[in-house]
C-alpha positions in Angstrom: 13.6 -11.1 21.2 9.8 -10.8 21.7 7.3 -10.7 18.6 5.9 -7.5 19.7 10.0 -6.0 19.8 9.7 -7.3 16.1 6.4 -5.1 15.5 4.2 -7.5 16.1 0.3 -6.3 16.4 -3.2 -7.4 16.8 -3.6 -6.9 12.7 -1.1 -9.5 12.6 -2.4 -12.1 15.1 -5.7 -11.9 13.2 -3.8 -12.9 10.1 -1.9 -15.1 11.6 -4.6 -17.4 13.1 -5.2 -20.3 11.0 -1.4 -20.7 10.6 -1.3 -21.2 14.5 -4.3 -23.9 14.1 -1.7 -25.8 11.8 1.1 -25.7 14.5 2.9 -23.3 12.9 5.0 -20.3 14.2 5.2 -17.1 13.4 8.8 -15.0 13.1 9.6 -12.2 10.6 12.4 -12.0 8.1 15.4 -10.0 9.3 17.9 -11.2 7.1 18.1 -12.2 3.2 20.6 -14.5 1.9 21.2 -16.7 -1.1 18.6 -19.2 -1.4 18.0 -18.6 2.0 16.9 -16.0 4.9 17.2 -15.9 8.3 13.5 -15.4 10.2 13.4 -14.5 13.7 10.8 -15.2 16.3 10.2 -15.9 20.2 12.8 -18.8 19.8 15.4 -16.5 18.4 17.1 -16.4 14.8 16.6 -19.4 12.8 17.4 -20.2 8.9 14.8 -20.5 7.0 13.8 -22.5 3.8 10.3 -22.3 1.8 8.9 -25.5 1.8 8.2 -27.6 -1.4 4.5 -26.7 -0.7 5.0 -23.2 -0.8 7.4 -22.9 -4.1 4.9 -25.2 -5.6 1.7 -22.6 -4.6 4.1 -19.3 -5.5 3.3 -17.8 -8.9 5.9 -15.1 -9.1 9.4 -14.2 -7.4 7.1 -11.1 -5.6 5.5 -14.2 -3.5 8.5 -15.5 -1.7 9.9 -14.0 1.5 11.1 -10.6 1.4 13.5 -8.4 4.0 10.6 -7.3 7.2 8.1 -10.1 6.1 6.1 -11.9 8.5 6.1 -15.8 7.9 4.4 -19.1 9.1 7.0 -21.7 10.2 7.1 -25.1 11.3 10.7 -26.6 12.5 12.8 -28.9 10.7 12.8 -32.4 12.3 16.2 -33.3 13.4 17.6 -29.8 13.2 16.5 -26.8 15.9 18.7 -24.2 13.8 16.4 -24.5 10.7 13.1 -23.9 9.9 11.0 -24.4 6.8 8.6 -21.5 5.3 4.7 -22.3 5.0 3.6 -19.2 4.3 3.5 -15.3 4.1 1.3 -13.1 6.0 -0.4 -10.2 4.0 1.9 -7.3 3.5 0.3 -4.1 5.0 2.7 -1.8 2.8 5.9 -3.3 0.6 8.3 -1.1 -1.4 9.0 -3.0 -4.7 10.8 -2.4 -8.2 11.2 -4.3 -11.5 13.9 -6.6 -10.9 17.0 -6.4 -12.7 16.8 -8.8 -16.1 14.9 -8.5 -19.3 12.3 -10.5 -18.1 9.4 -8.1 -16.6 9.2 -9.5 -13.3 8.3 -7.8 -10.0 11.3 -7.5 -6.9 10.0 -6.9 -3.6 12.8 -4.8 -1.6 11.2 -4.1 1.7 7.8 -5.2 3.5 5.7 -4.0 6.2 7.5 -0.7 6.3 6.5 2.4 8.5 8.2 5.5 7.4 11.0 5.3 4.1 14.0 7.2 5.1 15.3 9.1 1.5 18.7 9.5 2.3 20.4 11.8 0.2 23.8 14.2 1.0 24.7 17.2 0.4 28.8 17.0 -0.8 27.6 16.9 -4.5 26.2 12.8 -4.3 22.4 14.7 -4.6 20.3 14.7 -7.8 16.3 15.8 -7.8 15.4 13.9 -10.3 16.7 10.5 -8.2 14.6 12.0 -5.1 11.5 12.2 -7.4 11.8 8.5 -7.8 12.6 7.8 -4.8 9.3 9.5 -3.8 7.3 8.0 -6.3 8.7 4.4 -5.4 7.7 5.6 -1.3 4.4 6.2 -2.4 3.6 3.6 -4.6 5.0 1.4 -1.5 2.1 2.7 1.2 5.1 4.3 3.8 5.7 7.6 5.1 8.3 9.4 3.3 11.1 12.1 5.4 14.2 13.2 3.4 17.2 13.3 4.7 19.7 15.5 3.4 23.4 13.9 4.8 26.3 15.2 5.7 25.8 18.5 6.4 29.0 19.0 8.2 30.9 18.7 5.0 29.0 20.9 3.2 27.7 23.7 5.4 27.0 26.3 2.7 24.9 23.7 1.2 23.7 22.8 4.4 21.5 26.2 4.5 21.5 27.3 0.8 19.2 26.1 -2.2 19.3 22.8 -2.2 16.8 22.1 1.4 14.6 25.0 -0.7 14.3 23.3 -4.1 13.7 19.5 -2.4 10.6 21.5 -0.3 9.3 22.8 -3.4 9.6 19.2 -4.8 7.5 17.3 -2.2 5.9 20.4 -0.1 4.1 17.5 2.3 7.2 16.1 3.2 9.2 16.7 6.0 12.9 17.4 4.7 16.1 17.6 7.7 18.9 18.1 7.3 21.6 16.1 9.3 25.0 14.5 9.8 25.2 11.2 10.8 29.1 11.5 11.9 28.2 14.3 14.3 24.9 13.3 15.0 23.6 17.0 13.8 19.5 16.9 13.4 19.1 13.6 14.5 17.1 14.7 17.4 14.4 15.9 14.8 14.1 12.1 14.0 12.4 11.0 17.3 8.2 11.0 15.9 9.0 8.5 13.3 11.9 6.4 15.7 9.0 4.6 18.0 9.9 0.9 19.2 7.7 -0.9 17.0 7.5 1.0 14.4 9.8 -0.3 11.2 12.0 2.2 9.4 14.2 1.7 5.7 16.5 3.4 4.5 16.6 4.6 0.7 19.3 5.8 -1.2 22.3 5.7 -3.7 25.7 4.5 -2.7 28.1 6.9 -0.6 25.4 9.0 1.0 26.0 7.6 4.3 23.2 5.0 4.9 25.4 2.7 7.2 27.0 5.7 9.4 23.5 6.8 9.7 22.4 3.5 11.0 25.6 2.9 13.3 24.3 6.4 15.2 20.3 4.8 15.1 21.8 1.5 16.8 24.7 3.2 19.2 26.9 0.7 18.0 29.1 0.0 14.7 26.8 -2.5 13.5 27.1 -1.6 10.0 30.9 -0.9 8.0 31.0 2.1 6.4 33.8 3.3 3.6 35.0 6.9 2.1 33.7 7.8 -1.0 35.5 8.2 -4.2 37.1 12.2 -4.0 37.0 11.9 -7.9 33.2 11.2 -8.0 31.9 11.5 -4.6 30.2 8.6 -5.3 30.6 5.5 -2.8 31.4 2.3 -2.8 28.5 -0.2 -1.5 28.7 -1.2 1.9 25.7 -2.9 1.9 25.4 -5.4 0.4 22.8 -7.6 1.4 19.3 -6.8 3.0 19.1 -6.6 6.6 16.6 -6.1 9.4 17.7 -4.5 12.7 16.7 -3.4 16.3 17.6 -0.8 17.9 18.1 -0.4 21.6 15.5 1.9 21.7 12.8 -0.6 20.2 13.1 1.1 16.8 13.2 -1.7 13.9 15.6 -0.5 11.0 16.0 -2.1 7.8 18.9 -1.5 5.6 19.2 -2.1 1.5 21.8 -2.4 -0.4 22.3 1.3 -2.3 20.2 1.9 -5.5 20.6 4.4 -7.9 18.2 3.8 -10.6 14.9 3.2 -9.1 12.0 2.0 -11.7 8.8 1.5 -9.2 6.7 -1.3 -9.7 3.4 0.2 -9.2 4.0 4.0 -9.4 2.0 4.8 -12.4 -1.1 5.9 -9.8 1.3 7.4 -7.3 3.1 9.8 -9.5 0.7 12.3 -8.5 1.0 11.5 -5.1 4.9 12.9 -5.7 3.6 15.6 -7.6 0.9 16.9 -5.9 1.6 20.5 -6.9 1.8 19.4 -10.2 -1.3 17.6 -10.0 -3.2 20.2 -8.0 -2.5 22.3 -11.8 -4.2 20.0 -13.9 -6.6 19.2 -12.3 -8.0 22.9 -12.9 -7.8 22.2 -16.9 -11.1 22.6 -18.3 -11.3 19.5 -19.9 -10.7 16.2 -18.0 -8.4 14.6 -21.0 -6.3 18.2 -21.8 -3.2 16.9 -23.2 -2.0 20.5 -22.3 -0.9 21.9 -26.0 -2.9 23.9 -27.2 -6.8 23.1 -25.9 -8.8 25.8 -24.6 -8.9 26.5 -21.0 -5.7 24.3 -20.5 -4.3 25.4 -16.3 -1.0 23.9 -17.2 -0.4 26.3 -19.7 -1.3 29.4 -18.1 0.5 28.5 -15.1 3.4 27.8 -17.1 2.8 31.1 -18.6 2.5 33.2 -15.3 5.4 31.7 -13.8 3.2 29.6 -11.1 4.7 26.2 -12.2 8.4 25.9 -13.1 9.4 24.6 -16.6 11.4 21.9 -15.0 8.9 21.0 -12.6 6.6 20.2 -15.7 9.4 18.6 -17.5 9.9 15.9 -14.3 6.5 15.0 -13.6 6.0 14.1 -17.3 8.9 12.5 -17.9 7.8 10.5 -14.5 4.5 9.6 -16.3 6.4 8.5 -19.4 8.0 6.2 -17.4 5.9 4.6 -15.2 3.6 4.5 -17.8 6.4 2.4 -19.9 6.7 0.0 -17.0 2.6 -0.7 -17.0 2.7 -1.2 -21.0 5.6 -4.1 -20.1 3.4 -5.8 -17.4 -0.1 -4.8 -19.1 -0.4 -6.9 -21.8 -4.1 -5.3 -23.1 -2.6 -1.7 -22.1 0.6 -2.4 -24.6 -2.4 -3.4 -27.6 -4.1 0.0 -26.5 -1.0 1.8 -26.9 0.0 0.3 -30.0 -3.7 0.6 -31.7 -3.5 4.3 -30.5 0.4 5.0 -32.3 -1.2 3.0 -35.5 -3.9 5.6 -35.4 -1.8 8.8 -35.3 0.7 7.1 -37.9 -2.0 6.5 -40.6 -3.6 10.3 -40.0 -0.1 11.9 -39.9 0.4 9.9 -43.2 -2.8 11.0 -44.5 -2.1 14.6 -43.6 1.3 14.8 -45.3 -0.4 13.1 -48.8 -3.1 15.8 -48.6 -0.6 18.7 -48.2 1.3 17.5 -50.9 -1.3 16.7 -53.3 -2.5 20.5 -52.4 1.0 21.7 -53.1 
């Protein structure tokens, strides 16, 4: 295995340079485990351990090595199978989340990604209002996103009825295909975003064929793959452990374990990214701030009006906003004060209203 089979690129070398001055190696991180991960470079697949110089310089969990990081290694003296972690080079795009906990703490799932596969199917395991996350969580991550809608081949009415219309009108500026990984049915279509180099993840809830998808990427049965539930058509988590692979081909694959509930780290700004018809609407508002009730002028209501923008459209991308906008109050400390200040505010005039109607009554 060469670097450059691994995507390695002139950007990187660049980085990399003052890492080499130290005697150090580079390799990427293809495999995540416990404690651990496995980083592979020109020597081949080695385990890898952050040294006590790097924990002691990390500030936050998003610092350590994540799945398609590149790293800085120097070997482990006595031992050729291990190697120990200086460093992390600067991540050109990474798709991260808030990590699972009460603590508000940021999870890196993926690094240095290409193009986000958002792999959903289409025998009833599909739900917009996942793929606008999903989309959301793609943008805020830098990649490309391409739906993929699964399993056509057991749902062929689906295949070619509303559901490929309603995800266009969703994200018109990405592509959508619809495929089957078990008969290889639009995989073909693939071929501008599977270039050797070039590093592809795959995105999506449990049971929507993921692993069979990346079994027919590889040509081989790399990756186990399980029914789903008949009761639920849900599935049952193959995956369960982040993994970077190559294909034949040259194409670099990463696979994550499958997510349901996606809550992007660093959305807030791309929500409009995932909404740009949405955002293409209120932008036309006459005033900059329009909260879209009742202000003069408002685009959002007249195109609600005129049918132009669906009720349900509107409803997603605020409910997005409320979200994301959630997550930044947990992580902004002065932006939860603002917020706060700004609820204060409205109490004390609703209060005030209320006293001065009833004193007029």
């Amino acid at each position: 295995m060469t670097l450059a089979a691994l995507g390695w690129n002139d950007s990187l070398a660049q980085a990399f340079a003052p890492y080499a001055a130290d005697g150090c190696a580079a390799a990427r991180v293809t495999l995540e485990l416990k404690g651990y991960c496995e980083v592979t470079g020109a020597d081949g697949a080695r385990l890898g351990e952050c040294s006590g110089k790097f924990i002691h310089a990390a500030k936050a969990p998003a610092d350590y090595p994540a799945i398609g990081d590149w790293v800085a290694v120097t070997p482990q003296p006595g031992d050729p199978t291990r190697v120990a972690i200086q460093a992390v080079l600067p991540r050109r795009t990474k798709f991260s989340r808030r990590a699972a906990g009460e603590e508000v703490l940021e999870q890196v799932v993926a690094a240095n990604v290409d193009t986000v596969f958002l792999v959903s199917s289409l025998d009833g395991n599909h739900h917009l209002h996942r793929l606008e996350r999903y989309l959301a969580a793609a943008y805020a991550s830098g990649a490309q996103p391409v739906v993929l809608l699964n399993k056509a081949d057991l749902a062929e009415e689906a295949a070619t009825g509303e559901i490929p219309r309603e995800i266009a009108a969703i994200a018109p500026a990405v592509p959508v295909f619809v495929i089957s990984a078990r008969t290889r049915r639009g995989l073909k279509a693939l071929a501008p975003w599977l270039q050797p180099g070039k590093t592809i993840a795959l995105l999506g809830s449990s049971g929507v064929g993921k692993s069979t998808l990346i079994n027919r990427l590889l040509g081989d049965q790399v990756q186990l793959t399980q029914e789903v539930r008949e009761a639920d058509n849900k599935g049952r988590h193959t995956t369960t452990q982040r993994e970077l692979l190559v294909s034949p081909d040259g194409v670099i694959i990463i696979d994550t374990p499958g997510m349901r509930e996606i809550q992007p780290w660093e959305a807030t700004g791309d929500v409009a990214a995932a909404f740009t018809d949405v955002a293409a609407i209120t932008a036309r508002c006459k005033f900059r701030d329009c909260a879209h009730a009742a202000e003069p002028g408002c685009a959002v209501r007249a195109a609600l009006a005129d049918g132009s923008l669906d009720d349900a459209r509107w409803q997603s991308y605020r409910r997005m906003l409320r979200a994301t906008a959630h997550e930044a109050r947990r992580v902004d400390r002065p932006a939860a004060q603002q917020h706060r200040a700004q609820m204060k505010k409205l109490t004390k005039q609703l209060r005030r209203r209320v006293h001065e109607k009833s004193g007029e009554e």
